[in-house]
Backbone as CSV, one residue per row, in Angstrom:
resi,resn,N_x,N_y,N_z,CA_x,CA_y,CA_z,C_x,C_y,C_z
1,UNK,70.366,2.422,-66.121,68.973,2.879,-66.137,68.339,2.659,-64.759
2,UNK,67.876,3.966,-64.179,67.456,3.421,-62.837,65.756,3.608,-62.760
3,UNK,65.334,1.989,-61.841,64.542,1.491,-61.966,63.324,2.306,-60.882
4,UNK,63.761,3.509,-60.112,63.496,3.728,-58.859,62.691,5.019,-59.396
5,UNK,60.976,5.051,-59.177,59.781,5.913,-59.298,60.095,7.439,-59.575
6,UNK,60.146,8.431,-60.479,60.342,9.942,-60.095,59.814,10.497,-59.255
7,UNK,59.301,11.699,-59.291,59.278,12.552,-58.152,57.619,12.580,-58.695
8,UNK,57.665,12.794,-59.870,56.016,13.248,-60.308,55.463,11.753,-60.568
9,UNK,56.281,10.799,-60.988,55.314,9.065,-60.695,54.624,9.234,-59.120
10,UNK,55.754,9.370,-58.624,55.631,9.080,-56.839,53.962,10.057,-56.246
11,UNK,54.225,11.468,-57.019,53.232,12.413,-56.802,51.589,11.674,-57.467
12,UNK,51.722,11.313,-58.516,50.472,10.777,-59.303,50.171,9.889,-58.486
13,UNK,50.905,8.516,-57.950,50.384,7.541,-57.309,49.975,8.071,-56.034
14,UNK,49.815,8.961,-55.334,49.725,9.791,-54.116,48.453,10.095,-54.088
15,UNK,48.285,11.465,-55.499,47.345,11.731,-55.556,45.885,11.572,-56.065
16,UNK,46.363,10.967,-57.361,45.315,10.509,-58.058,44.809,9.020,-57.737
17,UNK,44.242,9.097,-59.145,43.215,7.689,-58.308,43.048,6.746,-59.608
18,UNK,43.376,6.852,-61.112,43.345,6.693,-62.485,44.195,5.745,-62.940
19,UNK,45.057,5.088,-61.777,45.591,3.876,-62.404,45.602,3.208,-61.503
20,UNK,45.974,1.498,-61.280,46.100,0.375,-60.099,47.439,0.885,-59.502
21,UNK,48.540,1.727,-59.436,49.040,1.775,-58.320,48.674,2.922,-57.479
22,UNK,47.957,3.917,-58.229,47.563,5.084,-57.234,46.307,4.020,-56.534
23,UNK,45.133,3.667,-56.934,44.088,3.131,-55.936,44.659,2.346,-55.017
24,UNK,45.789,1.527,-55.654,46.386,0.267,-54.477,46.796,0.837,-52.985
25,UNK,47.399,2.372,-53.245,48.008,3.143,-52.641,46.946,3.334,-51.805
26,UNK,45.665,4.383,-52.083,44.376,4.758,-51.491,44.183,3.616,-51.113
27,UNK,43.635,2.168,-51.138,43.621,1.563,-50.506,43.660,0.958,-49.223
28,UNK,45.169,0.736,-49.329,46.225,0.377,-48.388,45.964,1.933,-47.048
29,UNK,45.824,2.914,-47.634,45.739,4.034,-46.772,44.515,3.389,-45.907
30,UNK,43.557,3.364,-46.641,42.153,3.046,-45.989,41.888,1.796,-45.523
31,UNK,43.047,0.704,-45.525,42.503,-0.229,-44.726,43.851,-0.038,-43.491
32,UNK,44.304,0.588,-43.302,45.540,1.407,-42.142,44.459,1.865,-41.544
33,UNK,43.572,3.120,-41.798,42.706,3.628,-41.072,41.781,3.134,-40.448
34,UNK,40.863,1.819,-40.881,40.116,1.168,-40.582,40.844,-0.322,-39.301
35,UNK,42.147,-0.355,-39.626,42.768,-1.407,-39.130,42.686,-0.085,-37.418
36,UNK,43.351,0.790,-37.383,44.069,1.752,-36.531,42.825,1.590,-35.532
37,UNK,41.569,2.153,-36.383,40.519,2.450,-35.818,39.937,1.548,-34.661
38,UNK,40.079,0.351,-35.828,39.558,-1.123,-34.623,39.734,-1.367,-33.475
39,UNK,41.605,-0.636,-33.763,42.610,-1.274,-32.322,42.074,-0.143,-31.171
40,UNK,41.534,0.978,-32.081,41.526,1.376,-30.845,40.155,1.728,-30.074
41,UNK,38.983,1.139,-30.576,37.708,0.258,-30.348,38.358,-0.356,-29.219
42,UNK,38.738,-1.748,-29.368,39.386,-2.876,-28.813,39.984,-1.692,-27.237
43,UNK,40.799,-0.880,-27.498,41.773,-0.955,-26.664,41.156,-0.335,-25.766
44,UNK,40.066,0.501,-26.055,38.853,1.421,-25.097,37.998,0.077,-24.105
45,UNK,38.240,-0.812,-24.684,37.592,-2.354,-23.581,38.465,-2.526,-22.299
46,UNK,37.897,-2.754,-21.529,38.634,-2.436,-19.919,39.101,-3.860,-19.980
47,UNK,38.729,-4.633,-20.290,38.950,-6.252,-20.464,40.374,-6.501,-21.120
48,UNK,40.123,-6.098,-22.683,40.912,-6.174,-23.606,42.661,-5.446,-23.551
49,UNK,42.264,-3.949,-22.691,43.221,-2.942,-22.127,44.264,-3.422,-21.339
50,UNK,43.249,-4.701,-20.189,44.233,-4.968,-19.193,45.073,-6.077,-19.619
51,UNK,44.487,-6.986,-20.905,45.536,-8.135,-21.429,46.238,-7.607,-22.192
52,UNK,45.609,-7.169,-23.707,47.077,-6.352,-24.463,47.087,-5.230,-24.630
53,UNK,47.500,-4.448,-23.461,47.552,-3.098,-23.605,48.822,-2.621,-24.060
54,UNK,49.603,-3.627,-24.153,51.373,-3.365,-24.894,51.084,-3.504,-26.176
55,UNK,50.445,-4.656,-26.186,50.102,-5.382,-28.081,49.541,-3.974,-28.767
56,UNK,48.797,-3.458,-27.673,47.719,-2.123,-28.654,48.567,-1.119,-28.690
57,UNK,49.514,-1.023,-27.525,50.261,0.243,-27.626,51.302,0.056,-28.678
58,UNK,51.910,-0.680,-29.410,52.796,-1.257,-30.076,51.733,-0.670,-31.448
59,UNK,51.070,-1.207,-31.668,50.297,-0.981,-33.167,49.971,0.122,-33.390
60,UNK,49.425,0.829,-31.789,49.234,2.391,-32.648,50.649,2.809,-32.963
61,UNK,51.605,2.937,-32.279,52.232,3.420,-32.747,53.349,3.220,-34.113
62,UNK,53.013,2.146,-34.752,53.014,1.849,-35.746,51.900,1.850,-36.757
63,UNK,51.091,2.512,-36.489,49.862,3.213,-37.396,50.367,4.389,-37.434
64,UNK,51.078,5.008,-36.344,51.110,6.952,-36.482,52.187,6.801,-37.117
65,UNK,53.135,6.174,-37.311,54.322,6.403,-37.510,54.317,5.919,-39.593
66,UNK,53.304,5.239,-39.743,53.057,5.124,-41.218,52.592,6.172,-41.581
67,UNK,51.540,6.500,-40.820,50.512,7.972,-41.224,51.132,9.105,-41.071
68,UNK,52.480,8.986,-40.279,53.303,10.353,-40.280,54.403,10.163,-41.329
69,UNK,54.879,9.038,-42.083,55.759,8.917,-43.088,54.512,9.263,-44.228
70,UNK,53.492,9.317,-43.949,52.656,9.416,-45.297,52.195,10.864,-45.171
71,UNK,51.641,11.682,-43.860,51.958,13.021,-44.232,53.078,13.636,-44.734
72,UNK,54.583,13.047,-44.208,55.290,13.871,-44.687,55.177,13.643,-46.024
73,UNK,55.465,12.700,-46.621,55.153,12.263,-48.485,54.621,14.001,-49.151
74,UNK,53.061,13.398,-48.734,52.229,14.372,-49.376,52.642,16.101,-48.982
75,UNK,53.200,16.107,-48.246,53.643,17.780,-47.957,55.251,17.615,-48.769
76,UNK,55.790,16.642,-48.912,56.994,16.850,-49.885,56.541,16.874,-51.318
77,UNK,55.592,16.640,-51.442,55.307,16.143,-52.923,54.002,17.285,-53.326
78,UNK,53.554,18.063,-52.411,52.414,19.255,-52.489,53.601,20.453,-53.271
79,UNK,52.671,20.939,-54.346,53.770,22.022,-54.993,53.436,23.210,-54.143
80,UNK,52.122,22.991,-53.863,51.929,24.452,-52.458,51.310,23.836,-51.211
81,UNK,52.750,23.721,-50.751,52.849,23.087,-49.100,51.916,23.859,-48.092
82,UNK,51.678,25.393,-48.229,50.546,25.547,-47.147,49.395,25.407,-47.379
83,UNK,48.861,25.168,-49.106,47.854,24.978,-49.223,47.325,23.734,-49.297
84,UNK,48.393,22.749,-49.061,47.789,21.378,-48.215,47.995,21.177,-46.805
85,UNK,48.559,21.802,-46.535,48.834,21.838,-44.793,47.091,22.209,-44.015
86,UNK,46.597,23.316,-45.059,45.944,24.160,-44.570,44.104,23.949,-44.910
87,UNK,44.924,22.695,-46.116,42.903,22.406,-46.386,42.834,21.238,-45.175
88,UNK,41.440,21.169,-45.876,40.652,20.139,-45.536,41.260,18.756,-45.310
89,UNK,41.466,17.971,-46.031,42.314,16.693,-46.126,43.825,16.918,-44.866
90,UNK,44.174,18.203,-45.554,45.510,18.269,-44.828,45.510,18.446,-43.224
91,UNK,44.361,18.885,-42.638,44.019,19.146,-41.260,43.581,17.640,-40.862
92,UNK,42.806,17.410,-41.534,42.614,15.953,-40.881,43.640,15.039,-40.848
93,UNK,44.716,14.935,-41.911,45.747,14.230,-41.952,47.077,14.145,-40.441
94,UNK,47.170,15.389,-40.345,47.955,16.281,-38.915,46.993,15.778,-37.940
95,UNK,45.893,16.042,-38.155,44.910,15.584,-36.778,44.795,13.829,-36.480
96,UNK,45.275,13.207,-37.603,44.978,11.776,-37.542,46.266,11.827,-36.702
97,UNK,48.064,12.558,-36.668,49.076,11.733,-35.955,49.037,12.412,-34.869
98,UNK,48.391,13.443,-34.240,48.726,14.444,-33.310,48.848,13.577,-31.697
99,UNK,47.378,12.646,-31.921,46.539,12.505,-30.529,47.772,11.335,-30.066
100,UNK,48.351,10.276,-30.870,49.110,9.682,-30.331,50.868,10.412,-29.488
101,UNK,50.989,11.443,-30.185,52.150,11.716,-29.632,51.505,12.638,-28.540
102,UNK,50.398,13.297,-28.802,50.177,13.432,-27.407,49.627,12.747,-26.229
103,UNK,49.580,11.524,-26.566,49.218,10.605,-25.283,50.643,10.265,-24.204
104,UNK,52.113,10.691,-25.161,53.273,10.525,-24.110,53.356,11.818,-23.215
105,UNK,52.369,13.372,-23.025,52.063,14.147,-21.869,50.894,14.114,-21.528
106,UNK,50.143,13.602,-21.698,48.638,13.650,-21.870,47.509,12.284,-21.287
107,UNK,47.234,12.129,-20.603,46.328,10.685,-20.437,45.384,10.371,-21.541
108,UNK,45.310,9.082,-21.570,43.779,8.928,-22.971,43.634,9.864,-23.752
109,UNK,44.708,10.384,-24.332,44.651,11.326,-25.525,44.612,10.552,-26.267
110,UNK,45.301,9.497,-26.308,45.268,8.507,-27.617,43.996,8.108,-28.648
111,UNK,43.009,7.970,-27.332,41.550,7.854,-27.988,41.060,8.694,-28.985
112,UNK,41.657,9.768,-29.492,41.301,10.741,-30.134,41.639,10.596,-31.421
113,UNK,42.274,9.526,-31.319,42.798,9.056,-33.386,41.436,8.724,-33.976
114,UNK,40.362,8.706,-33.051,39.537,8.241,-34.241,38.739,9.697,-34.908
115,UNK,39.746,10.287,-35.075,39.513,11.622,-36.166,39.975,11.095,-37.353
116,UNK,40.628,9.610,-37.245,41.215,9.327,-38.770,39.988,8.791,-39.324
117,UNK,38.554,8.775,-38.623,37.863,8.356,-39.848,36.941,8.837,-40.376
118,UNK,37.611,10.444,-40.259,37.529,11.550,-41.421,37.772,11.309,-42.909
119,UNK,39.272,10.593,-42.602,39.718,9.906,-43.982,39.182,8.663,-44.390
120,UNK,38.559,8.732,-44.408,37.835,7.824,-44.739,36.869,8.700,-45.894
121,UNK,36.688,9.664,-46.073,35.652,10.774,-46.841,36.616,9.998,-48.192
122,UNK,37.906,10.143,-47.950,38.385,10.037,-49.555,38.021,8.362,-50.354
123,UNK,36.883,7.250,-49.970,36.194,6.388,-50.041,35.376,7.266,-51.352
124,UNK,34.541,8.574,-51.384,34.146,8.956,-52.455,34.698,9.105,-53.249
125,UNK,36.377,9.410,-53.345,37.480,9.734,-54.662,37.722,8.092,-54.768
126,UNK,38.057,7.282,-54.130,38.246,5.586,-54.784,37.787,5.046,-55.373
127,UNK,36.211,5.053,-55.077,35.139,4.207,-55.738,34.877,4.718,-56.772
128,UNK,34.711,5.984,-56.794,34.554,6.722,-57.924,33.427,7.093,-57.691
129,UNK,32.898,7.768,-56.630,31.034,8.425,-56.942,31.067,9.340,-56.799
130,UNK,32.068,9.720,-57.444,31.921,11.430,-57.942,30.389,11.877,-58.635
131,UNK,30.032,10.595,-59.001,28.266,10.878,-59.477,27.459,11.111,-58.660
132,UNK,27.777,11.126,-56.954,26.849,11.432,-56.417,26.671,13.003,-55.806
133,UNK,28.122,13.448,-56.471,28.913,14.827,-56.312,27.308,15.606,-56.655
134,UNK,26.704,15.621,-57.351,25.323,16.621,-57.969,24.425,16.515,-56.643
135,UNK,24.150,15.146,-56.318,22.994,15.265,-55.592,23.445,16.023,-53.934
136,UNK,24.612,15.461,-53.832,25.598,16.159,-52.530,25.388,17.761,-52.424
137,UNK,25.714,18.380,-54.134,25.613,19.907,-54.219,23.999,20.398,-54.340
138,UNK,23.096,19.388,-54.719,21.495,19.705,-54.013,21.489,20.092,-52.886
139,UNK,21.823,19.009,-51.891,21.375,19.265,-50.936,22.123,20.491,-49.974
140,UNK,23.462,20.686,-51.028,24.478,21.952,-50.301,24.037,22.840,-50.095
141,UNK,23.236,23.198,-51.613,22.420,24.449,-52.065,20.991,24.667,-51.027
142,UNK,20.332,23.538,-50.923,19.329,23.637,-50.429,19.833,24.204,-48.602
143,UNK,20.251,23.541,-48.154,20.560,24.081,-46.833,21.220,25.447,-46.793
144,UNK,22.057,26.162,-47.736,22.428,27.252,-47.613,21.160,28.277,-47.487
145,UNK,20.239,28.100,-48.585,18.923,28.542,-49.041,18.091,28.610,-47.177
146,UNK,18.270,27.767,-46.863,17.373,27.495,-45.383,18.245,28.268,-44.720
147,UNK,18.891,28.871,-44.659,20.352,29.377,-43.479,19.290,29.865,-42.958
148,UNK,18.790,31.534,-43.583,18.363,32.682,-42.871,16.715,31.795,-42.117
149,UNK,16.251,31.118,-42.457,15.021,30.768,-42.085,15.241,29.746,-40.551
150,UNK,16.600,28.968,-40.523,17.329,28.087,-39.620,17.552,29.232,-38.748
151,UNK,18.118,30.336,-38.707,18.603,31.226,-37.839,17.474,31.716,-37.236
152,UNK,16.624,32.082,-37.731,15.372,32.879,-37.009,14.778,31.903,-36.369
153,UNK,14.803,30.838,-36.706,14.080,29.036,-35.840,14.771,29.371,-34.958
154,UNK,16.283,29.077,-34.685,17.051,29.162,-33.599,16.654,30.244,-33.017
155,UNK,16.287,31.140,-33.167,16.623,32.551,-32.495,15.290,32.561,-31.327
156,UNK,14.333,31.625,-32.479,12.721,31.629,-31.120,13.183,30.540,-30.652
157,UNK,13.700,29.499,-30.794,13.621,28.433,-29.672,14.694,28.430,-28.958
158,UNK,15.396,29.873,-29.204,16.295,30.298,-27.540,15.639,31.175,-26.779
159,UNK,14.757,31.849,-27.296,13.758,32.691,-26.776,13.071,32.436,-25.811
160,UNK,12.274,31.416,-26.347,11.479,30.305,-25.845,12.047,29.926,-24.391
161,UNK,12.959,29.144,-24.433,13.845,28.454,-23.624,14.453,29.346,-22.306
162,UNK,14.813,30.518,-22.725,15.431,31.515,-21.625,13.952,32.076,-21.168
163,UNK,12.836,32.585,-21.843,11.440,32.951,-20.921,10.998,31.516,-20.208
164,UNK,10.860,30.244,-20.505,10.698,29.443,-19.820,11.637,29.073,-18.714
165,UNK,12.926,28.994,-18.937,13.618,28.702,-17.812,13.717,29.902,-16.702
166,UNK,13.287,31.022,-17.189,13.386,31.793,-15.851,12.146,32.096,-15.350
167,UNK,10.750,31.603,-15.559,9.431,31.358,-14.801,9.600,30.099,-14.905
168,UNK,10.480,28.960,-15.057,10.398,28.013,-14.191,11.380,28.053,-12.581
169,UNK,12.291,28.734,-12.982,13.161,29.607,-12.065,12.369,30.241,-10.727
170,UNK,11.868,31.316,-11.453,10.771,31.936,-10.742,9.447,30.800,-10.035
171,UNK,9.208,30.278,-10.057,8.187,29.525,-9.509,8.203,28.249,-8.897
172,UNK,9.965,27.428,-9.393,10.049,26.411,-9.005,11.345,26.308,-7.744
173,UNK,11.932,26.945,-8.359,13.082,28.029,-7.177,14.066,26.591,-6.727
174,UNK,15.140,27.061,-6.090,16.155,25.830,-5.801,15.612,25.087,-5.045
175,UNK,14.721,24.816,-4.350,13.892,23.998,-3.477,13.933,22.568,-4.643
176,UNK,13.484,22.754,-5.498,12.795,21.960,-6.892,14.220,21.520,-7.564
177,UNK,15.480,22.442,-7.597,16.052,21.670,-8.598,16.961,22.625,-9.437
178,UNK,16.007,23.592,-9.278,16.195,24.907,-10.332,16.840,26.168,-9.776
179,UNK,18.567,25.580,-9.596,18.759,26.841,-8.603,19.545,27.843,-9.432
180,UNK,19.804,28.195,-10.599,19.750,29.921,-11.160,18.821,29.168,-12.471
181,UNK,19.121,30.305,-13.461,18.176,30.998,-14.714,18.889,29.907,-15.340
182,UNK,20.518,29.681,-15.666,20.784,28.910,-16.493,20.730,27.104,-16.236
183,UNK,20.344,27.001,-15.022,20.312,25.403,-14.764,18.883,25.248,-15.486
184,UNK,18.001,26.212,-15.144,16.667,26.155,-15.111,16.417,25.893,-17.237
185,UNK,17.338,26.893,-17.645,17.105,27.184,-19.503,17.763,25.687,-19.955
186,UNK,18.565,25.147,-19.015,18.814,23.252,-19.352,18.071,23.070,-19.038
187,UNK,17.027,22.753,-18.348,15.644,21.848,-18.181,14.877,21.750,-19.107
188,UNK,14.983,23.481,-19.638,14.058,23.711,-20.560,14.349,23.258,-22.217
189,UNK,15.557,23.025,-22.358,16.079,22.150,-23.654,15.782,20.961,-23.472
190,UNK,16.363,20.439,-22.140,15.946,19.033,-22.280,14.746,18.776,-22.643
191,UNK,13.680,19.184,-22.051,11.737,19.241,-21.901,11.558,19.702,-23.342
192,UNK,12.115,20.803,-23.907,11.770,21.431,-25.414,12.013,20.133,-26.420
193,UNK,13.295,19.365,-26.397,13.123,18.295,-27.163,12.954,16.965,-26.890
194,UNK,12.111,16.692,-25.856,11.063,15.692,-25.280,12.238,14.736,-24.938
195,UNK,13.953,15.227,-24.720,14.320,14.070,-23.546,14.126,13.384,-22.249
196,UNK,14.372,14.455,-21.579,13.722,14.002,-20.643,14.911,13.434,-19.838
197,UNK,15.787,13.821,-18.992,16.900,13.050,-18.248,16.470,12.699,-17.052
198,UNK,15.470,14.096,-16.551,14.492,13.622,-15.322,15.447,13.706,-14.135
199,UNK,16.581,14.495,-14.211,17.530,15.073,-13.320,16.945,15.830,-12.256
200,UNK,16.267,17.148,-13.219,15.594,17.565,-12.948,13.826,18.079,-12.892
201,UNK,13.265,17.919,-11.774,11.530,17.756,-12.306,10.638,18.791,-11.562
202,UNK,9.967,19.372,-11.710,9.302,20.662,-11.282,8.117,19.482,-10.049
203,UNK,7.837,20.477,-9.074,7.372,20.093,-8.158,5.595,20.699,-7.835
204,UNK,5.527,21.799,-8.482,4.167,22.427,-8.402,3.125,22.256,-8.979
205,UNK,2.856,22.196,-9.262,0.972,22.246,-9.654,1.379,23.340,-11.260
206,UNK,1.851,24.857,-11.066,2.360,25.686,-11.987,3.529,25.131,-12.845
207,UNK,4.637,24.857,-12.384,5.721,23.913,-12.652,5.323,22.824,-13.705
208,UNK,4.407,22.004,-13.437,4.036,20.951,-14.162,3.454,21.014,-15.238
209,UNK,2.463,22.356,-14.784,1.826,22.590,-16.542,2.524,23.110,-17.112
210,UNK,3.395,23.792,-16.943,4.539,24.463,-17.836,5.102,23.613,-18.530
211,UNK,5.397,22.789,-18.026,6.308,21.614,-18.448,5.695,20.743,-19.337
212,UNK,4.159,20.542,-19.008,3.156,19.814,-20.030,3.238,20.812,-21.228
213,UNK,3.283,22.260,-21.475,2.912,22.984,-22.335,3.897,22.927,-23.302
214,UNK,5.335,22.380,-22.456,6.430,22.828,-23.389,6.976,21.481,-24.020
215,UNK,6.527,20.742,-23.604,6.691,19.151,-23.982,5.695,19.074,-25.136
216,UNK,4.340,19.285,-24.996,3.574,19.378,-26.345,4.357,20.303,-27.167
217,UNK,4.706,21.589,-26.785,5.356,22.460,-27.934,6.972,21.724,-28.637
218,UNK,7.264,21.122,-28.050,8.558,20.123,-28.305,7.954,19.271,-29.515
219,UNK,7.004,18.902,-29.675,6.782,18.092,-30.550,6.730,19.218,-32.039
220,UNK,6.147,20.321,-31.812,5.485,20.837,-33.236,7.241,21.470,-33.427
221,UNK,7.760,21.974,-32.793,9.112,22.547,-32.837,10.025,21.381,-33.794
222,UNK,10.131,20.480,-32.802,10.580,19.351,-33.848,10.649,19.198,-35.371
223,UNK,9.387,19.589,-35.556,9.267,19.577,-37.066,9.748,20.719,-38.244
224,UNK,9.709,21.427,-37.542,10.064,23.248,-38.323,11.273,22.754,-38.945
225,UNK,12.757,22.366,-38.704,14.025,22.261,-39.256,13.421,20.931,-41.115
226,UNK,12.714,20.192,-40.260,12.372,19.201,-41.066,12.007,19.524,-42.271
227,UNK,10.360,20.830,-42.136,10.347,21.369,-42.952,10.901,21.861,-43.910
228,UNK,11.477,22.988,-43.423,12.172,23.877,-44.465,13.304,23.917,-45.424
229,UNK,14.204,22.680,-44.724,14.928,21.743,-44.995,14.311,21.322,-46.513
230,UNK,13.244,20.583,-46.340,12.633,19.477,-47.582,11.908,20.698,-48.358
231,UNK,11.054,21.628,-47.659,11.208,22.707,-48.815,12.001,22.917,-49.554
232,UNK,12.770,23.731,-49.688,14.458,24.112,-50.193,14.624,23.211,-50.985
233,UNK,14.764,21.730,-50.058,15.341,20.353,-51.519,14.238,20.652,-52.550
234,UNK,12.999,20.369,-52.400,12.560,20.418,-53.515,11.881,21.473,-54.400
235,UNK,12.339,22.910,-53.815,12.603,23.631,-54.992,14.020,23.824,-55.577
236,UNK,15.008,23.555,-55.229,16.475,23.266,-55.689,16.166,22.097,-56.740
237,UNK,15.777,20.981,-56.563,15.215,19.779,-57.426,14.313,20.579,-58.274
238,UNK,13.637,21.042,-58.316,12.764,21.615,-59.478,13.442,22.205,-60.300
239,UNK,14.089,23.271,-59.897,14.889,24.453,-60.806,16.062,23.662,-61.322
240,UNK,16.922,22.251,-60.876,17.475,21.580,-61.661,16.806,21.068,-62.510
241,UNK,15.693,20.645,-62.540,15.148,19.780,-63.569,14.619,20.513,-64.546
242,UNK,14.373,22.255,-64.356,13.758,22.728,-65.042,14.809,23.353,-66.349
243,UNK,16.106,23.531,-65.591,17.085,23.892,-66.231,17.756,22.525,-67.189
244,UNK,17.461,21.152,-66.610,18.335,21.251,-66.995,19.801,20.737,-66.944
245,UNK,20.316,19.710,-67.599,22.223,19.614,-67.568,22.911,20.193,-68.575
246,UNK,24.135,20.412,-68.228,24.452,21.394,-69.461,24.993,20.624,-70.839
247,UNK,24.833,21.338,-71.678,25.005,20.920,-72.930,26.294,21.752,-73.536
248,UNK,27.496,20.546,-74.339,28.406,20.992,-74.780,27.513,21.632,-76.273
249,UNK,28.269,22.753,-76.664,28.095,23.403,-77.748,28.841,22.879,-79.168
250,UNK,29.864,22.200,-78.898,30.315,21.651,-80.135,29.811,20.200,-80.470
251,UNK,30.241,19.560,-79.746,29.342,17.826,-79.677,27.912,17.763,-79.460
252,UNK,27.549,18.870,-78.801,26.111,18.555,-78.589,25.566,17.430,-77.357
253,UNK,26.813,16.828,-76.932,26.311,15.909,-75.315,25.984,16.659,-74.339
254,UNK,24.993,15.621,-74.122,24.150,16.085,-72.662,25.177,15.704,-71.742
255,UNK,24.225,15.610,-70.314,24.679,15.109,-69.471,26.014,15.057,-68.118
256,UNK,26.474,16.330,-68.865,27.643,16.997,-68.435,27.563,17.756,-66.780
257,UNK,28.546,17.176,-65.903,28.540,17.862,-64.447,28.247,19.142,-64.590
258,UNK,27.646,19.737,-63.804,27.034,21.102,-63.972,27.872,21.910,-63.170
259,UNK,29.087,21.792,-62.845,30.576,22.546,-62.657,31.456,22.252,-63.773
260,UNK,31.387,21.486,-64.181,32.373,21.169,-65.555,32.616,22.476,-66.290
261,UNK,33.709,22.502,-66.541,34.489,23.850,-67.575,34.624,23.657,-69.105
262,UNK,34.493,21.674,-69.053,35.331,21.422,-70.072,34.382,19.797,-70.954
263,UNK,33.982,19.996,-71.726,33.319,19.016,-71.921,34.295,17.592,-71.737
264,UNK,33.450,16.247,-71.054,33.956,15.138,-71.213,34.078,14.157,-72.283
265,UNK,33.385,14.979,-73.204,33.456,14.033,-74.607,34.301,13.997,-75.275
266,UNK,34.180,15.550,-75.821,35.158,15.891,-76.912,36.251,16.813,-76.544
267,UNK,35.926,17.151,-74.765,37.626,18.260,-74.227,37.268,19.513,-74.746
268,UNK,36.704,20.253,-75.213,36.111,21.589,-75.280,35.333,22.331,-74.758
269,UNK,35.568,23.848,-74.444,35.295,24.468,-73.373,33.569,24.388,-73.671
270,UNK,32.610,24.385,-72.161,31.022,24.739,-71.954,31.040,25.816,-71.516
């Protein structure tokens, strides 16, 4: 009788999350990622670099080399290999081992592993707050709802920005700072959202009030995304509440995810 995991044990503990050896598994993934991450915090220290820069180089590559025995896993054990290659999870997974093997043609490519704490998203499948999955798809809904109203925002405060930067262009001229249209339409982002790098600074009398005009307008601009944004949420929040969670038809329970196919009570279709 052999004692050694099947193919679909091996797959469940992989994927799911519903018993102590699949979470142990997720786990262990996520404190690899968080461990990986640290080292390479640490190894970005000019201090730390010049004492163990072997010690660090040694560990990543014994982080990629787990995380690449653990992609391959999951692409042996995916029943449709391009359609994990090709999502979400699966891009980040490839993207977590890439940056180290390209640091042997590449300088400080290495620094780029900290795309692994992407994975870290799967922290919502461990814990289990898939309950916060509703309020997540509020706010999904609500920002889709804002798209067309976000686009036309954008569309005047590039507007904005290219007529200002080229009469600051026009008036402040390379003498000042501002030597074409597009150095000049960076000034005017910076000034539009009240940074201020102060790289560059207008020199005129004309120049300056411009710059006063567009710095006050930076402030009311500011707010427009804010708006429409919290609009949206809370008519998305209304029309949920007005509707409503769905209700199974045979049991009669409330409370049911409002993607659900299948009631959680009694397993029958909503």
């Amino acid at each position: 009788m052999s004692f050694l995991p099947t193919k679909s044990r091996i797959a469940h503990i992989v994927f799911e999350h519903d018993d102590r050896a699949s979470k142990n598994f997720d786990l262990s993934v996520l404190f690899l990622i968080l461990a990986s991450l640290f080292v390479v915090i640490l190894d970005s220290e000019p201090y730390l670099n010049e004492r163990y820069h072997h010690e660090f180089y040694i560990l990543e590559w014994v982080f990629t080399i787990l995380f690449t025995i653990e992609y391959s896993l999951r692409l042996w054990l995916s029943r449709n290999k391009w359609g994990y290659v090709l999502s979400f999870y699966g891009l980040v997974d490839l993207l977590a081992i890439i940056p180290t093997f390209l640091s042997l043609f590449l300088i400080n490519t290495q620094f780029l592993v900290v795309i692994r704490g992407l994975r870290l998203l799967r922290v919502v499948r461990i814990l289990k707050l898939g309950r916060y999955m509703r309020e997540a798809e509020t706010l999904k809904t609500a920002l889709r709802n804002s798209r067309t109203k976000i686009q036309l925002f954008v569309g005047t405060v590039l507007t904005i920005v290219l007529i200002a930067g080229t009469i600051m262009f026009i008036v402040e001229g390379p003498e000042s700072g501002f030597t074409s249209i597009g150095v000049s339409m960076y000034w005017a982002i910076v000034t539009l959202t009240t940074v201020g790098y102060g790289d560059i600074t207008p020199l005129t009398p004309v120049g300056k009030f411009l710059s006063s005009v567009i710095m006050l307008l930076g402030y009311a601009i500011i707010a427009v995304p804010t708006g429409i944004v919290s609009s949206e949420l809370t008519a998305v929040q209304r029309k949920v509440h007005h509707t409503g969670n769905k209700v199974c038809k045979t049991c009669k329970s409330r409370h049911l995810d409002e993607d659900s196919n299948y009631c959680k009570y009694c397993g029958e279709p909503v």
